[in-house]
C-alpha positions as semicolon CSV with decimal commas, in nm:
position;residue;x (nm);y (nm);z (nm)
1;X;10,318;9,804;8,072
2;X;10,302;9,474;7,879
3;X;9,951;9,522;7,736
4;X;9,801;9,817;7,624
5;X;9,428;9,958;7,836
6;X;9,116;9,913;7,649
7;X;9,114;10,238;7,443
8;X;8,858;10,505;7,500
9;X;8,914;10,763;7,197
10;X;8,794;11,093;7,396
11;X;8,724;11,384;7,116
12;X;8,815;11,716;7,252
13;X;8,528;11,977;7,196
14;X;8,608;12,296;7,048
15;X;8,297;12,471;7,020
16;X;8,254;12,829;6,912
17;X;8,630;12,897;6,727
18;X;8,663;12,924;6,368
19;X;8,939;12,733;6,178
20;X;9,156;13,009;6,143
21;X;9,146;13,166;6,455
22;X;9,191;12,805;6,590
23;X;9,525;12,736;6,396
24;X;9,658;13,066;6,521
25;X;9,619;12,954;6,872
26;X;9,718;12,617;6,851
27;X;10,071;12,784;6,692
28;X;10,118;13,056;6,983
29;X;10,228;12,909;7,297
30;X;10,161;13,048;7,633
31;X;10,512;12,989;7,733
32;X;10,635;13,174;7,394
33;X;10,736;13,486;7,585
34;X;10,918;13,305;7,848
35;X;11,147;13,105;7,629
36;X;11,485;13,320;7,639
37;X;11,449;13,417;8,011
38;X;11,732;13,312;8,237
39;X;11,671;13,079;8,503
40;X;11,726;13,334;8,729
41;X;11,396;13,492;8,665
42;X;11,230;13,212;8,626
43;X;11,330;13,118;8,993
44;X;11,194;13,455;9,104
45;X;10,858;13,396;8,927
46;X;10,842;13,055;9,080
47;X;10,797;13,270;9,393
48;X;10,538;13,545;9,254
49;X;10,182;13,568;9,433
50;X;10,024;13,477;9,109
51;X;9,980;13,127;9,107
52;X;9,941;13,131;8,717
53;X;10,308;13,312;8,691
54;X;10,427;13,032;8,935
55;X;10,284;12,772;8,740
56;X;10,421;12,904;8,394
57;X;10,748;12,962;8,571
58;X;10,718;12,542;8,645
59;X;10,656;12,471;8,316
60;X;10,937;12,712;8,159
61;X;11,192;12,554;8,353
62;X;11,038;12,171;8,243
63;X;11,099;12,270;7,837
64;X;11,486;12,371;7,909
65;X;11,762;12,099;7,844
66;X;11,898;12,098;8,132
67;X;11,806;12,265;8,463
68;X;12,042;12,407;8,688
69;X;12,061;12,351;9,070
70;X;11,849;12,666;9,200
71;X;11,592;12,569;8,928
72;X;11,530;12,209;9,100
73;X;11,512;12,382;9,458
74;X;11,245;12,630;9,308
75;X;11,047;12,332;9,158
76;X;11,074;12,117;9,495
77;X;10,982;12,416;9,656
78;X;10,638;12,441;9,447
79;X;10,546;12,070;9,493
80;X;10,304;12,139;9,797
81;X;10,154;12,415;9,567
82;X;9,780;12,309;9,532
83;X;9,626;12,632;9,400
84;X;9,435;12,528;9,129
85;X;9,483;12,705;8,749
86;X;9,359;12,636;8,404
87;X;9,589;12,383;8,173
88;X;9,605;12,699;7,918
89;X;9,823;12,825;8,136
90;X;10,146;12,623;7,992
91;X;9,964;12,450;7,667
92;X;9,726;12,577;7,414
93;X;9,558;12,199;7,347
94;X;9,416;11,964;7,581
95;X;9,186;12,217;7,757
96;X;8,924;11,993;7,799
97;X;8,861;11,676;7,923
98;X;8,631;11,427;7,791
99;X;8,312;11,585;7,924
100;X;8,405;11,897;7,777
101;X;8,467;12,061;8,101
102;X;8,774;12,258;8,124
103;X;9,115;12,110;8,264
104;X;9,277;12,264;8,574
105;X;9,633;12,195;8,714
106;X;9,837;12,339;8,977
107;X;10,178;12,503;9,036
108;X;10,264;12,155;9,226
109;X;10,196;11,937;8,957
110;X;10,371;12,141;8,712
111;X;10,689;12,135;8,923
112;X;10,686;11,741;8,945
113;X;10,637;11,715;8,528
114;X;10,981;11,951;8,567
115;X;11,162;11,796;8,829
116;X;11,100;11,428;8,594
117;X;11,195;11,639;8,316
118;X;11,558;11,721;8,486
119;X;11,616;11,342;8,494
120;X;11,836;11,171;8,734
121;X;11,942;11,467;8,932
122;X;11,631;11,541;9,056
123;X;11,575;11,188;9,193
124;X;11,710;11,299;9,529
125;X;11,495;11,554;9,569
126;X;11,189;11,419;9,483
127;X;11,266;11,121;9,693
128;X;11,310;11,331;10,013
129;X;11,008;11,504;9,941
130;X;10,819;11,211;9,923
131;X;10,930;11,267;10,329
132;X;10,743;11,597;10,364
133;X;10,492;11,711;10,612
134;X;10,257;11,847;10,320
135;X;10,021;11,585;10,180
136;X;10,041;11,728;9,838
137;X;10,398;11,781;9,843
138;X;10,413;11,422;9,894
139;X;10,152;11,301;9,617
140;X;10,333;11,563;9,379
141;X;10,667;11,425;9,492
142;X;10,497;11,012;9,402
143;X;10,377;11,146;9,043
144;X;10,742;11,287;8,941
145;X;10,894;10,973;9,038
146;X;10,670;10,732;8,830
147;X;10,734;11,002;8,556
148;X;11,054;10,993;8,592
149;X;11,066;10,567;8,599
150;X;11,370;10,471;8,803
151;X;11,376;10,190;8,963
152;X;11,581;10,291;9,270
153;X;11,211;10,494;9,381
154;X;11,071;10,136;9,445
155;X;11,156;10,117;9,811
156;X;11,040;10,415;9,963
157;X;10,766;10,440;9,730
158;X;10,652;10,090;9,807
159;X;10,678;10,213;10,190
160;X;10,417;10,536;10,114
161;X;10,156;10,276;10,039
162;X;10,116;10,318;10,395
163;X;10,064;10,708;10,396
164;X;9,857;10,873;10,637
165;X;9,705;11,028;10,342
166;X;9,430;10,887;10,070
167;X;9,545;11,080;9,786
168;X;9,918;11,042;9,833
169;X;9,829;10,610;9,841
170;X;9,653;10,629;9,507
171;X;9,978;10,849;9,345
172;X;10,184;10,596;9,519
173;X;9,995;10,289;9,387
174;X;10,028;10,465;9,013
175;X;10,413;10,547;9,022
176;X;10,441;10,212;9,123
177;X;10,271;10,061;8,814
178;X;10,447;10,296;8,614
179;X;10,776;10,228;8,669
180;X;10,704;9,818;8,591
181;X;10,926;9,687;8,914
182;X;10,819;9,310;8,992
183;X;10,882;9,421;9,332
184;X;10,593;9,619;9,407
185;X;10,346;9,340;9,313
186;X;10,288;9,177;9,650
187;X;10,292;9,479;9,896
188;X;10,040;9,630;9,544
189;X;9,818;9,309;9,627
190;X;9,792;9,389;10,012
191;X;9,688;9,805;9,904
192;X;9,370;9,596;9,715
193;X;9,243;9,587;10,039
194;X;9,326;9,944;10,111
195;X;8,996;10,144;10,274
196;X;8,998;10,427;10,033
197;X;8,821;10,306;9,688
198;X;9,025;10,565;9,454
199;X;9,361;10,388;9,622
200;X;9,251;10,073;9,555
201;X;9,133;10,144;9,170
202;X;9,487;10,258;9,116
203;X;9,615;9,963;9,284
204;X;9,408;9,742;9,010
205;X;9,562;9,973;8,714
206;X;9,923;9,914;8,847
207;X;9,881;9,493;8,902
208;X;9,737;9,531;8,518
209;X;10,037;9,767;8,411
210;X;10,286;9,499;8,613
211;X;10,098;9,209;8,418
212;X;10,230;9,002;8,664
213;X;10,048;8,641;8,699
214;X;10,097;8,650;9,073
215;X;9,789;8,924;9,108
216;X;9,530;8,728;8,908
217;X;9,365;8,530;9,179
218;X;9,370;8,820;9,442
219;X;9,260;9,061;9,147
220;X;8,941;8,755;9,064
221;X;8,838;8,801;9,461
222;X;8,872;9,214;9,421
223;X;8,617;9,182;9,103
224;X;8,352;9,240;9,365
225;X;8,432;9,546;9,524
226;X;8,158;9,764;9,701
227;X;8,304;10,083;9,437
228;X;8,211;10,033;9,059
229;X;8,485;10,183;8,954
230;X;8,713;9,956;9,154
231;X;8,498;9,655;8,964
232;X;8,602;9,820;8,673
233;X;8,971;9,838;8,704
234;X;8,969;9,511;8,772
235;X;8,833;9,360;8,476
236;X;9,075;9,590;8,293
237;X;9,370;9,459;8,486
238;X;9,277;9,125;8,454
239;X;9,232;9,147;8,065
240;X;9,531;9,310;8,052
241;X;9,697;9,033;8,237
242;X;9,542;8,793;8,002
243;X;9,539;8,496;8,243
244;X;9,257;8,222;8,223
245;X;9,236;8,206;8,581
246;X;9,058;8,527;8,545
247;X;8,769;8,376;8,350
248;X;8,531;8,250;8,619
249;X;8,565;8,608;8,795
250;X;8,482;8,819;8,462
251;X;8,209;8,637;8,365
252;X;8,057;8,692;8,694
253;X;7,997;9,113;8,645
254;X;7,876;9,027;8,316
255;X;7,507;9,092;8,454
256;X;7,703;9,395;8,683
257;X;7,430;9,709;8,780
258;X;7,652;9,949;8,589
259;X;7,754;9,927;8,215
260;X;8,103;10,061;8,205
261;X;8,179;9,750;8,449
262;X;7,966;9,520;8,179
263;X;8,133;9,646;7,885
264;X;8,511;9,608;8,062
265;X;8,444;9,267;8,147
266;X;8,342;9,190;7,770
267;X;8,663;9,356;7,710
268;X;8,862;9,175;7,937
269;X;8,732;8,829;7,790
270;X;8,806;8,875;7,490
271;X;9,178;9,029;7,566
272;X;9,185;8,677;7,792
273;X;9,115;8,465;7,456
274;X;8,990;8,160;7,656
275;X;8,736;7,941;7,487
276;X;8,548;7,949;7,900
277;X;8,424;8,321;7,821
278;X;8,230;8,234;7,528
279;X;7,888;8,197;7,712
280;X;7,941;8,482;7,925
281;X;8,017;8,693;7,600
282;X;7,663;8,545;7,441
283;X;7,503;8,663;7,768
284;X;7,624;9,001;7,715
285;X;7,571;9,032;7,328
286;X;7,156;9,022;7,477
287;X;7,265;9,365;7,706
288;X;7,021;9,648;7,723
289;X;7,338;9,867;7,638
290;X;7,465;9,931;7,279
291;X;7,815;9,982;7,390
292;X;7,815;9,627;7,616
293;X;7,676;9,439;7,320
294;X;7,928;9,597;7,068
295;X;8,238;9,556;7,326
296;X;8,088;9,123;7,341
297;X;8,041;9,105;6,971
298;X;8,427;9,185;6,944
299;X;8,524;8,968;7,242
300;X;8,364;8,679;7,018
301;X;8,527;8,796;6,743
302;X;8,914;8,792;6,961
303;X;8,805;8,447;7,109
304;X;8,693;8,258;6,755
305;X;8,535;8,012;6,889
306;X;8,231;7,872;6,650
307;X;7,986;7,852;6,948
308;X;8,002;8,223;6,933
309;X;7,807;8,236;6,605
310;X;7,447;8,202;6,665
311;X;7,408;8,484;6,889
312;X;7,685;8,704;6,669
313;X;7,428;8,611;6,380
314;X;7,086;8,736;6,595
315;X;7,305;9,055;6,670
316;X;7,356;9,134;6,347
317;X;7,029;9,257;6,315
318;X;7,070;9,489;6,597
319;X;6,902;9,812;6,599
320;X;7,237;10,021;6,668
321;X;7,476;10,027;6,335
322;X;7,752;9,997;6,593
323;X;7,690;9,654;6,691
324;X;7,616;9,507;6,363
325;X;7,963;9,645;6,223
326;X;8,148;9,479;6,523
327;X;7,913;9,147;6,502
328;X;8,017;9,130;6,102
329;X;8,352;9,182;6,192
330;X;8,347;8,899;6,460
331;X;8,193;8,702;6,217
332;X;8,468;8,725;5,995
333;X;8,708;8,690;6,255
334;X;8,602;8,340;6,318
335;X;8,549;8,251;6,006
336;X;8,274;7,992;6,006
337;X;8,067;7,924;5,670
338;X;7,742;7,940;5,856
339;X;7,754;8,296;5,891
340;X;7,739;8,324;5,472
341;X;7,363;8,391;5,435
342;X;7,387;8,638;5,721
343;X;7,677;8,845;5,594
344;X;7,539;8,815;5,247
345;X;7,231;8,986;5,322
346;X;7,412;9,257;5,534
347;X;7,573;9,340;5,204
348;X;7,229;9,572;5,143
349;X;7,270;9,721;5,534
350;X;7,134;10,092;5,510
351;X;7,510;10,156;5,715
352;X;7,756;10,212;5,453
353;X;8,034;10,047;5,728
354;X;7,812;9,768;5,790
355;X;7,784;9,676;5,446
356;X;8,154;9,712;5,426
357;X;8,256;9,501;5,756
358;X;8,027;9,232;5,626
359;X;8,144;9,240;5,251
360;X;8,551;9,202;5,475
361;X;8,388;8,901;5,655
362;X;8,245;8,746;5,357
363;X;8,603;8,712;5,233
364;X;8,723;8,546;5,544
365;X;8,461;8,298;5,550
366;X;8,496;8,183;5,202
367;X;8,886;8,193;5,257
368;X;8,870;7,912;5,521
């Protein structure tokens, strides 16, 4: 990937556990027991009727340096495994994801993080697998190949886009982006037209990943898909990109129905730089949301263009701390004089990192 995804910090929520007790977990390791067993047993538990002793066995075999032949045959033959287990199963962090709902993985998936592990010699096998008559084996088979990034998976991956199956398509789509082959960009463009929505969101992630310039104008037309979370790919992959092409087609879900799609667009602008997203950006800096107006203020802030500062100075008196931090900031960040009075008086903000942003900006300003 050539540009990094607009970051959403998640905080894990560990409710209910003391310090201590949490610091003795986080040291003890489910897999501590299963450490100095020979891959021999760990071949036989791969084949137990627990599915949380198959899954551990997966994730034994993934920590060793090296993993013998009859330990890659016992993880190919857990890749159609779909049974569903909790992530403490192999790790003692991570549990939950960013709801605060716990995280579940399978015996399957385990087995691909292994067989990309192994390195090259598992390449064969996960490449014939990507062949088999099980669905999952073949979307577990697509996810240890784009973990494993070689570029000799292209082809037949790049043929699966076709797959009879939804699921295996969007795994495809993702290995795809993640191994960063210029190759997979046009037959990527033709999967934006794919019927299934989840395929087609990982589509947009992998053009974004491939930042290549060939996928900005088909990527502009995709920006108004029926699926809001396809819309919102999109604007990521076309900020990530950073082609102003994309302008016209960013600006347009600026006034989108949902907010995450709003706010990834303001994002995307800004990433873009062009001086053409400026009005959109002012548009968006008046959004009913906190976290669209915040995400605009800093795409004004990325673009410094002097147009920008009127409405940065009206936000500044926003009722959300948020936004007036990231509207001082901007403020700063383009660096024009007008914006003294403003920042001056946000030296008194009741937000101690308001008063600090603006106190930053001040020092900008009166440097240029």
């Amino acid at each position: 990937m050539k540009r990094g995804a607009i970051s959403l910090t998640w905080v894990l929520l560990l409710a209910g556990m003391p310090g201590q007790a949490l610091a003795q977990s986080s040291a003890t390791s489910p897999l501590a027991a299963w450490h100095g067993l020979d891959v021999e047993v760990l071949v036989e538990r791969a084949r137990a009727t627990d599915p949380e002793t198959r899954t551990r066995a997966a994730c034994a075999l993934r920590e060793r340096r090296t993993v013998p032949p009859a330990g890659i045959a016992a993880l190919v033959a857990l890749l159609p495994d779909d049974t569903t287990v909790p992530v403490t199963v192999c790790q003692t962090e991570g549990d939950l994801d960013r709801y605060g709902i716990p995280r579940t993985t399978s015996p399957g998936r385990e087995a691909a993080h292994a067989l990309a592990e192994a390195g090259a010699v598992a390449f064969d096998p996960l490449a014939l697998a990507l062949e088999h008559t099980s669905p999952v084996a073949r979307r577990n088979a697509a996810l240890g190949l784009g973990m494993l990034d070689d570029a000799r998976a292209v082809p037949p991956l790049i043929a699966h886009l076709a797959d009879q199956d939804g699921p295996v398509r969007a795994q495809v789509a993702w290995a795809l982006g993640a191994i960063d082959d210029a190759r997979a960009v046009p037959p990527l463009i033709a999967s934006l037209a794919d019927r299934d929505g989840a395929v087609r969101e990982k589509v947009a992630w992998s053009l974004g990943a491939l930042d290549d310039a060939r996928a900005v104008e088909p990527l502009s037309r995709a920006i108004s898909d029926v699926e809001p979370r396809v819309r919102q790919q999109v604007a990521w992959a076309l900020g990530a990109i950073g082609d102003a092409r994309a302008v016209a087609a960013l600006a347009s879900v600026i006034g989108d129905a949902q907010p995450e799609v709003r706010k990834q667009a303001a994002w995307a602008l800004g990433a873009v730089g062009d001086p053409g997203g400026v009005d959109a950006l002012s548009r968006a800096l008046e959004d009913t949301q906190p976290d669209v107006r915040k995400q605009a203020a800093w795409g004004q802030g990325a673009i410094g263009d002097a147009r920008a500062v009127p409405a940065l100075l009206r936000v500044l008196q926003d009722p959300q701390p948020a936004v007036r931090r990231q509207a001082a900031w901007a403020l700063g960040a383009i660096g024009d004089r007008r914006a003294t009075p403003a920042l001056t008086t946000a030296l008194h903000d009741e937000d101690r990192q308001v008063r600090k942003h603006a106190a930053w900006a001040l020092g900008q300003v009166g440097g240029r």
